[in-house]
C-alpha positions in Angstrom: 78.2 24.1 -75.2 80.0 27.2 -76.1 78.0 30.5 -76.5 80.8 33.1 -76.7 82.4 33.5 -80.0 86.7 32.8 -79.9 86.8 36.4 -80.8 84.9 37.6 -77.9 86.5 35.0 -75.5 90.0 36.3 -76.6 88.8 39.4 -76.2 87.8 39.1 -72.5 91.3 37.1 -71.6 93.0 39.4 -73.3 92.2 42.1 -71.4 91.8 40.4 -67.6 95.4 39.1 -68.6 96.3 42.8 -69.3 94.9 44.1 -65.9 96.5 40.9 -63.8 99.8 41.8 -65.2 99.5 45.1 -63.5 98.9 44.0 -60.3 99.5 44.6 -57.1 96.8 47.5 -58.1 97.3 50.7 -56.6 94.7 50.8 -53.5 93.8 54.1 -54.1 92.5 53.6 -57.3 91.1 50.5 -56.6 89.2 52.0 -53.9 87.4 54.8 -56.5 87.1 52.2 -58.9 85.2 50.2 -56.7 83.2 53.0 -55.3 82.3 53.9 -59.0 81.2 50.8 -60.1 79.5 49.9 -56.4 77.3 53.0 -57.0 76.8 52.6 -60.9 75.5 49.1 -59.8 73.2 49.8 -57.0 71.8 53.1 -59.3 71.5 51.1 -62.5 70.0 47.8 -61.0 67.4 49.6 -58.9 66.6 51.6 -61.9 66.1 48.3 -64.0 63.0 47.5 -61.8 61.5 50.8 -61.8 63.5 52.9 -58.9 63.2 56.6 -59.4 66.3 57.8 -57.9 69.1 59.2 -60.7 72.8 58.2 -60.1 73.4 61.8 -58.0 70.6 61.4 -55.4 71.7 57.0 -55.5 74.8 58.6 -54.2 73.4 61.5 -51.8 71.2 58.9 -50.4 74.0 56.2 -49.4 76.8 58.2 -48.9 75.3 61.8 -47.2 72.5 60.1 -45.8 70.6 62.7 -47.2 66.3 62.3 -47.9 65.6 63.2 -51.6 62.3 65.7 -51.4 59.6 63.7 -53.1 61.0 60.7 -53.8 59.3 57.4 -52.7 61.0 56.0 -48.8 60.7 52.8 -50.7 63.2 54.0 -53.5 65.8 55.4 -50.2 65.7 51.8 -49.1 66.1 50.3 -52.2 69.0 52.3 -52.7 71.1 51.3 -49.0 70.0 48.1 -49.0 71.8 47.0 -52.2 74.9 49.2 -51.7 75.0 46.6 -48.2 74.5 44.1 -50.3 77.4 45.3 -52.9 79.5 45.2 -49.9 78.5 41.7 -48.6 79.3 40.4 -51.8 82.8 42.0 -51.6 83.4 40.6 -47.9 82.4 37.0 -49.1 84.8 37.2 -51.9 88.1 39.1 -49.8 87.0 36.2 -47.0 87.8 33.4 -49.5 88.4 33.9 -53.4 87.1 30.5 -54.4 84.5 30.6 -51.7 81.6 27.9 -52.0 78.5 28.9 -54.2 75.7 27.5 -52.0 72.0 28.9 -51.9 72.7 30.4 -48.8 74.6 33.1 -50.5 71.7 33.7 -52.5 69.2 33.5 -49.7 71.5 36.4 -48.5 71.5 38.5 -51.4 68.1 38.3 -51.2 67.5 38.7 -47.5 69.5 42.2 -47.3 68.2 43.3 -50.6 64.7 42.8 -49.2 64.7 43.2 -45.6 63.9 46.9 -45.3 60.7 46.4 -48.2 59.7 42.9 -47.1 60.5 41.7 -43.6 58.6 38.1 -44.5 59.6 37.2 -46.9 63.2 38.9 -47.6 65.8 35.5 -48.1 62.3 32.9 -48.0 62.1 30.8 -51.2 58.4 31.6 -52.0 55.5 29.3 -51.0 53.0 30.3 -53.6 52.8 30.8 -57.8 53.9 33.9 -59.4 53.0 35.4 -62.5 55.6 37.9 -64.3 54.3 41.1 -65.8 55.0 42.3 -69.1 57.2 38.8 -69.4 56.0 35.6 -71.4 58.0 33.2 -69.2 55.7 31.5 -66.4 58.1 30.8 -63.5 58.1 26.9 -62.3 55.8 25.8 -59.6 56.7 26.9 -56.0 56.9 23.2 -55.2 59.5 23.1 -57.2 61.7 26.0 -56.0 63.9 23.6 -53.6 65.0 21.1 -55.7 66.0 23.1 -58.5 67.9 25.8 -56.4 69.6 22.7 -55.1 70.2 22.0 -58.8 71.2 24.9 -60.1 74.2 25.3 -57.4 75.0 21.8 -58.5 75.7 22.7 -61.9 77.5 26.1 -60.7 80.0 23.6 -59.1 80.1 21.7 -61.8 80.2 23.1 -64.5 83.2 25.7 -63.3 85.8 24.2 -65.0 84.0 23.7 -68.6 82.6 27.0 -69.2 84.3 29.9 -69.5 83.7 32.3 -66.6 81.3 35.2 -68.7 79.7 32.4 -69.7 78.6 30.7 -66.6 77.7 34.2 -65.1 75.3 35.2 -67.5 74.2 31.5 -67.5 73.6 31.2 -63.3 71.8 34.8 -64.0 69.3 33.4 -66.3 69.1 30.3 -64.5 68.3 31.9 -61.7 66.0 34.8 -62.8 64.1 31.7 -64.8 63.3 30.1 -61.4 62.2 33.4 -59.7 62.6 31.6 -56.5 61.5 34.9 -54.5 58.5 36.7 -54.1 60.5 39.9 -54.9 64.3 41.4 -55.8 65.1 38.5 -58.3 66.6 40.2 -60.8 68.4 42.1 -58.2 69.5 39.2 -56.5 70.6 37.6 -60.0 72.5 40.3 -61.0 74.8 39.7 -57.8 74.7 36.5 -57.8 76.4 36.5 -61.3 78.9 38.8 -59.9 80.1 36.6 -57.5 81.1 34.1 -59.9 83.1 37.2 -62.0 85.2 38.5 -59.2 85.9 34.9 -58.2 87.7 34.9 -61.8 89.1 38.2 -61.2 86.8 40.0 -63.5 86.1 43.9 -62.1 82.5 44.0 -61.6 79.8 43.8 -64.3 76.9 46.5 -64.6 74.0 46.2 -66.5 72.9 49.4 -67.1 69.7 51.1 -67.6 69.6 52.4 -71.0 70.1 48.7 -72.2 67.1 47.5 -70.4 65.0 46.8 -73.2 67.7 44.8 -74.7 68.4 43.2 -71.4 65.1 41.9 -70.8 64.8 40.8 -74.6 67.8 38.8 -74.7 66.6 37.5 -71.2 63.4 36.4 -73.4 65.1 34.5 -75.6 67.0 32.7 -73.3 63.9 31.9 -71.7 62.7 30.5 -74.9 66.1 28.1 -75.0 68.7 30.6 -76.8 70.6 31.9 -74.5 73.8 33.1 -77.0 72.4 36.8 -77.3 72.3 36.9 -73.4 75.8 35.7 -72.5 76.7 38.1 -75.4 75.0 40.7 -73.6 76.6 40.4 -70.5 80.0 39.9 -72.3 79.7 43.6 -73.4 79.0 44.7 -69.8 82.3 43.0 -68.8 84.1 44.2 -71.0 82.8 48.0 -70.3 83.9 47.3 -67.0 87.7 46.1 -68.3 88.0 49.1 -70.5 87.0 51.3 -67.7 89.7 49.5 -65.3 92.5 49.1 -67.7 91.7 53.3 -68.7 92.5 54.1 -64.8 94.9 51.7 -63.9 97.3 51.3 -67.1 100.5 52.7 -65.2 102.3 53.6 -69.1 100.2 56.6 -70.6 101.6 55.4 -74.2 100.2 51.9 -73.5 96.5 52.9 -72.6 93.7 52.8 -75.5 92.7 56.2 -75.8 88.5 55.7 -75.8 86.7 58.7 -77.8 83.1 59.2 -78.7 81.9 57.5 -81.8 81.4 60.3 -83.2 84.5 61.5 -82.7 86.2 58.1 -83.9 83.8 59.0 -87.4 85.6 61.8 -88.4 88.9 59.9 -88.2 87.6 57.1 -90.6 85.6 56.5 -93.4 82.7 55.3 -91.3 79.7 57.2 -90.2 78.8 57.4 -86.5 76.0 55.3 -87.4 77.7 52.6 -88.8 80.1 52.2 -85.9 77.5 52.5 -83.5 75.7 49.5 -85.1 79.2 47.5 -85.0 79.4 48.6 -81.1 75.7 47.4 -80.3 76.6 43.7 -81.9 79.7 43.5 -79.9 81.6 43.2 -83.6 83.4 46.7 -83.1 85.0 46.7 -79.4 83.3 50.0 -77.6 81.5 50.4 -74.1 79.5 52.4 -73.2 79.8 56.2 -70.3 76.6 57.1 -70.1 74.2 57.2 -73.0 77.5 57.5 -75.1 79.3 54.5 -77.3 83.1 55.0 -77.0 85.6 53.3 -78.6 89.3 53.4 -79.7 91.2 54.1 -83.4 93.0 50.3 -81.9 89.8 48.9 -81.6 88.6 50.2 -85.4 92.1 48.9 -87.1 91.1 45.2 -85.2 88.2 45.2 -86.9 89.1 46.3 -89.9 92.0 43.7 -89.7 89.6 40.9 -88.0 87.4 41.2 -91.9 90.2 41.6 -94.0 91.5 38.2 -92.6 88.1 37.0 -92.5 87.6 37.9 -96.5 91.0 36.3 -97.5 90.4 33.1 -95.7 87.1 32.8 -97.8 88.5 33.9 -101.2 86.3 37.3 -101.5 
């Protein structure tokens, strides 16, 4: 089944094509890139599940080393022990680019994500039922755990060469969040796990930040409920954030680069309001990321989509 639209999925190749044609990358900027994104990751994942740290103490605390004056230990540990896990992830990758998907690399995740908050039961498939706050979705039986971990990596190895790559990340991440095989750090876990499977396929890594956590969680919902097109949407956008940002730093020609302004900004040079365009951003029909709170996008991206409806209204007679 295909959840991305051609659009979307043209889109994302488009752009990864862009980025490989540049390579060899320059390591220096690779290296800050990487940095960036490793810290936006570690702060904005953390954050999801209720860490109190901002993004400048997330980076006093792994970097400095420093201890940020009444701020939970628990939120410190949080904080170092995902940025190890960050650069697990990375070593597994470097080590072998296709290497095997197997559930002891998600026992790993797990294990370093968890070790410093839960000794017991950090990388342990859980042995008893769990009930999700604030969620609808029951988790399965923790009988069950076992066989369909064993299941799910299955279908990751399966199912590689039929879905497109977005698509069986966001996929494995609801899959996997849906099984909650862990007492704790699952959605931690998934969000790495997913990862894997992107920089496998050369894709920059994906972050899943904070201010979209209620839509996050509600598009998780749905997929929980069997429609899991708004989630792979969803993370679509985050990877293509993450190509804009990458393809903004590393386009060698100045001329060639898309030059990404606030919406509001990109207003005033259209006919649109800044409310309009920031609907068009939010369902993925206007090509924009987001730096911060703020929706950027491009005067490119704007005459694509003008051009995308005009072509769309012709083809239907309107």
């Amino acid at each position: 089944m295909v959840y991305l639209d051609p659009k979307t999925t043209n889109r994302l190749d488009e752009k990864l094509l862009r980025l490989n044609s540049y390579r060899p990358l320059p390591k220096a900027a690779v290296r800050k890139l990487k940095e960036k994104f490793g810290l936006e990751m570690t702060y904005n994942s953390n954050a999801i599940e209720g860490n109190s740290l901002t993004l400048k103490e997330t980076f006093w605390v792994i970097s400095e080393g420093l201890t940020i004056k009444g701020k939970p230990l628990k939120d410190h540990l949080e904080a170092k022990s995902h940025a190890e896990a960050l650069e697990y992830l990375y070593e597994a990758v470097d080590k072998n680019r296709r290497a095997t998907f197997s559930e002891r690399l998600i026992r790993e995740f797990n294990q370093i994500v968890m070790r410093d908050l839960d000794r017991e039961w950090a990388g342990r498939y859980r042995n008893s039922n769990v009930i999700i706050g604030g969620a609808d979705h029951l988790p399965p039986e923790a009988v069950e755990v076992p066989r369909l971990m064993r299941e799910l990596v299955d279908w990751v190895r399966q199912d590689r060469k039929s879905l497109h790559p977005v698509e069986l990340a966001a996929l494995l991440h609801h899959r996997l969040a849906h099984i909650h095989p862990f007492f704790d750090g699952n959605g931690r876990t998934s969000r790495l796990a997913m990862n894997v499977v992107l920089i496998q396929a050369g894709f920059p890594l994906a972050v899943v930040l904070k201010t979209d956590r209620k839509k996050y969680y509600r598009t998780l919902g749905e997929a929980d409920r069997g429609n899991h097109g708004p989630f792979v949407r969803f993370i679509a956008q985050a990877v293509l954030r993450s190509l804009d940002i990458y393809l903004k730093v590393l386009t060698p020609d100045q001329r060639a680069r898309e030059h990404f302004i606030p919406l509001a900004e990109l207003a005033k040079r259209s006919s649109f309001s800044s409310k309009y365009l920031n609907l068009l951003a939010r369902a993925g029909k206007l090509e924009a990321h987001k730096e911060g709170r703020n929706w950027l996008s491009s005067e490119e991206a704007l005459k694509r989509y003008l051009d995308g409806r005009e072509r769309k209204r012709r083809k239907i007679g309107v």
